[in-house]
C-alpha positions as YAML, in Angstrom:
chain: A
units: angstrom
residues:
- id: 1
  name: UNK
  ca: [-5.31, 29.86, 12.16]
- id: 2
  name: UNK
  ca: [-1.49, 29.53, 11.87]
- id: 3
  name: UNK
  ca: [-1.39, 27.49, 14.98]
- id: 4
  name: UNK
  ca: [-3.37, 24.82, 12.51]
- id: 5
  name: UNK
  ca: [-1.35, 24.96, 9.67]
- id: 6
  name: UNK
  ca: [1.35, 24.41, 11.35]
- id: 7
  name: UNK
  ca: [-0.50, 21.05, 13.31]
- id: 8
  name: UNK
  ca: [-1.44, 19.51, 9.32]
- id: 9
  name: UNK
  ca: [2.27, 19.93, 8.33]
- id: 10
  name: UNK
  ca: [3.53, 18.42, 11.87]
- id: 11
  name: UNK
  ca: [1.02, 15.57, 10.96]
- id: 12
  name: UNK
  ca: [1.79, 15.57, 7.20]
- id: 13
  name: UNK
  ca: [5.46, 15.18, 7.99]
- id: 14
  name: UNK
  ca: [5.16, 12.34, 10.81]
- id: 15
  name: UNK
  ca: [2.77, 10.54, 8.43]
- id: 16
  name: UNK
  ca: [5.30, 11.28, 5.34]
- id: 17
  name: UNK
  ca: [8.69, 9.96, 7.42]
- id: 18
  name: UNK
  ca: [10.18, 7.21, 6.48]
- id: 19
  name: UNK
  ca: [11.13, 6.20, 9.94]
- id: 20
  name: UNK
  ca: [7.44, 6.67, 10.97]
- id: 21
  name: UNK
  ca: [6.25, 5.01, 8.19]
- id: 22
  name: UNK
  ca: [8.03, 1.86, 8.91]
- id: 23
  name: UNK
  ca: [6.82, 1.59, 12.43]
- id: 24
  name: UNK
  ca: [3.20, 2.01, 11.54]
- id: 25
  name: UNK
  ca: [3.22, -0.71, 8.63]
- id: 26
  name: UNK
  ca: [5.21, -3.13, 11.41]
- id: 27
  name: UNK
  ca: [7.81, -3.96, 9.35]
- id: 28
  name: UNK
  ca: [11.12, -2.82, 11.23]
- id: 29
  name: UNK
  ca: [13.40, 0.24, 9.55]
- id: 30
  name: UNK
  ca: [15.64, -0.71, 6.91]
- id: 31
  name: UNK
  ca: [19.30, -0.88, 7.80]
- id: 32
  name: UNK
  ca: [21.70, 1.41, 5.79]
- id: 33
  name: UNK
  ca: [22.89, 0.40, 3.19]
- id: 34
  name: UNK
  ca: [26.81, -0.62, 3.54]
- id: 35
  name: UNK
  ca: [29.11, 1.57, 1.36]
- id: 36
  name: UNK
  ca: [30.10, 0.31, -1.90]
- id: 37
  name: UNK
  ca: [33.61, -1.24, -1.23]
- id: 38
  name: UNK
  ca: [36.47, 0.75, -2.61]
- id: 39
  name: UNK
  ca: [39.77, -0.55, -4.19]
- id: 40
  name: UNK
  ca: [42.64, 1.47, -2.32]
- id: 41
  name: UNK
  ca: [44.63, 3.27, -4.28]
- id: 42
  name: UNK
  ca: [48.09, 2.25, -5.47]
- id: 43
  name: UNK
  ca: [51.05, 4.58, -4.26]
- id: 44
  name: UNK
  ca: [52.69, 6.58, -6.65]
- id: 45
  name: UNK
  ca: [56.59, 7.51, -6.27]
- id: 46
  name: UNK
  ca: [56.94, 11.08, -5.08]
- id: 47
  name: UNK
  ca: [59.16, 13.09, -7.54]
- id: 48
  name: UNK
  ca: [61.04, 16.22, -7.54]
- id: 49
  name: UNK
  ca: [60.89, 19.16, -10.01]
- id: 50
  name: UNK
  ca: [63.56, 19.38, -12.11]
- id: 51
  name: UNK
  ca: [63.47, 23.63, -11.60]
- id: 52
  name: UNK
  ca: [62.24, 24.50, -8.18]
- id: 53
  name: UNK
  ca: [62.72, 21.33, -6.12]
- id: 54
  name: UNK
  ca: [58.86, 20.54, -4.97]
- id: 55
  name: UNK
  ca: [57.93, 16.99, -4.59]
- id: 56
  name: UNK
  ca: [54.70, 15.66, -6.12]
- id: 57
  name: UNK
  ca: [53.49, 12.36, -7.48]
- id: 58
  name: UNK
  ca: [54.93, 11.35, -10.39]
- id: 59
  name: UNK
  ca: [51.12, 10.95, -12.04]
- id: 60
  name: UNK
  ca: [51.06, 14.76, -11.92]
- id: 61
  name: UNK
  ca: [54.30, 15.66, -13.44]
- id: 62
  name: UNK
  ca: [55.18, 17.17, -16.91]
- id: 63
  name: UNK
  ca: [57.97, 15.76, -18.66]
- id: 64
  name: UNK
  ca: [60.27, 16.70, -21.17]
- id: 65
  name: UNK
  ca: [62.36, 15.27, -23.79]
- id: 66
  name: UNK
  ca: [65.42, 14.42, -21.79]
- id: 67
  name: UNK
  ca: [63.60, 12.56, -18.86]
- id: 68
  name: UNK
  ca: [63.08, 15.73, -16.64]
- id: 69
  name: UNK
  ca: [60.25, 16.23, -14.44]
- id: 70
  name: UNK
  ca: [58.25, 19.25, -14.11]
- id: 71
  name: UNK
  ca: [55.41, 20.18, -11.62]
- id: 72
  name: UNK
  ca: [54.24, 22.59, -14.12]
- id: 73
  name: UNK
  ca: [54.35, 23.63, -18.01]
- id: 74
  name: UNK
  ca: [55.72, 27.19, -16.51]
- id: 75
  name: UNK
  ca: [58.78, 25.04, -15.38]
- id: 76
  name: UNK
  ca: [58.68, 22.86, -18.08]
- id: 77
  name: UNK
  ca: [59.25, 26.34, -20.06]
- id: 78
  name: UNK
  ca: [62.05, 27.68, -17.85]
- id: 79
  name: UNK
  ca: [63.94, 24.31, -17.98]
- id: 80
  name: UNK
  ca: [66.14, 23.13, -15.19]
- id: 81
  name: UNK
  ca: [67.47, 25.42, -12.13]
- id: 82
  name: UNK
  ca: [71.38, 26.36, -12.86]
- id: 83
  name: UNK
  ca: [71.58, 25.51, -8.75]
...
């Protein structure tokens, strides 16, 4: 009995496949569809951290009042290193 079921689904999903299905109709498969053309990103300057010195891009930076840089609000908070 199993040996059955399984033989409908094995039918089922041959009849049900889109690569199947194309063949039997006579039309040929569809070719993929190209992916959607993507604008490259610009480059953004790579800054340092005004208290421990890590570079990042200057997009993900925190700044302060006086034009210092920050890779966190932590940092921002501890201000610049004495170093």
């Amino acid at each position: 009995m199993l040996k059955y079921l399984l033989l409908a689904l094995v039918v089922i999903w041959l009849f049900y496949s889109p690569a199947l299905r194309g063949k039997l109709k006579g039309k040929p498969p569809a070719p993929p569809k190209p992916a959607p053309a993507s604008t490259p990103k610009q480059a953004e300057n790579m800054v340092q951290c005004a208290h421990c010195g890590v570079h990042l891009p200057e997009g993900d930076t925190v700044k302060d009042g006086h034009g210092h840089l920050y890779c966190s609000s932590a940092h921002l908070q501890a201000g610049p290193s004495q170093a």
